[in-house]
N, C-alpha and C positions, 0 to 999 in steps of 0.2 A: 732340654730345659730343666733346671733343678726347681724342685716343687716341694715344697711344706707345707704339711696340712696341721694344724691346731684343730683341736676339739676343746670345748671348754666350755666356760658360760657365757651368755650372753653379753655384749657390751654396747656402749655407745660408739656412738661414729668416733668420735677422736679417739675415744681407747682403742677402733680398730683401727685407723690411720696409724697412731703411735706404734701397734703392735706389727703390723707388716712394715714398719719403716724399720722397726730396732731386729725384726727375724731379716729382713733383709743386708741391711747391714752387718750385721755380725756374721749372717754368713758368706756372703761375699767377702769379708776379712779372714776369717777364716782360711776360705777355700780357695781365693782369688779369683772367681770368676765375677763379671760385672753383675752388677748388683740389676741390671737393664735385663737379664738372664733370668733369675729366679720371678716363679709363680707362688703367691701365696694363699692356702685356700682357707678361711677362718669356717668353722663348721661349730656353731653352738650345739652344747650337749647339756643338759642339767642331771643332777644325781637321780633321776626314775629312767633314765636313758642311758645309766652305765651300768654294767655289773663285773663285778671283783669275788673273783674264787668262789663264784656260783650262786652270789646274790648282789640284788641293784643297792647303789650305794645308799639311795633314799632308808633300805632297810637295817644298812648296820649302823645307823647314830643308835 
């Protein structure tokens, strides 16, 4: 089963309806595999929960 995972920020329900219907479609267009196939996992992240070339993002604005 092909699987995409997004990290990001937080959304509302329809922005994440919208967002696994447009990652799923495009890649089922893509790749051609049915779109009944792919898993989408949304995983919220905010900038104290990332870090980039050895600090969180919160720190380099």
């Amino acid at each position: 089963m092909p699987t995409i995972f997004f990290y990001g920020p937080e959304l509302d329900l329809e922005k994440r309806r919208e967002l696994v219907q447009s990652f799923t479609k495009k890649a089922s267009e893509l790749t051609g595999i049915p779109e009944q196939a792919f898993v989408v996992y949304l995983r919220p992240s905010d900038q104290e929960h990332v870090g980039v070339g050895g600090m969180l993002l919160s720190d380099r604005k």
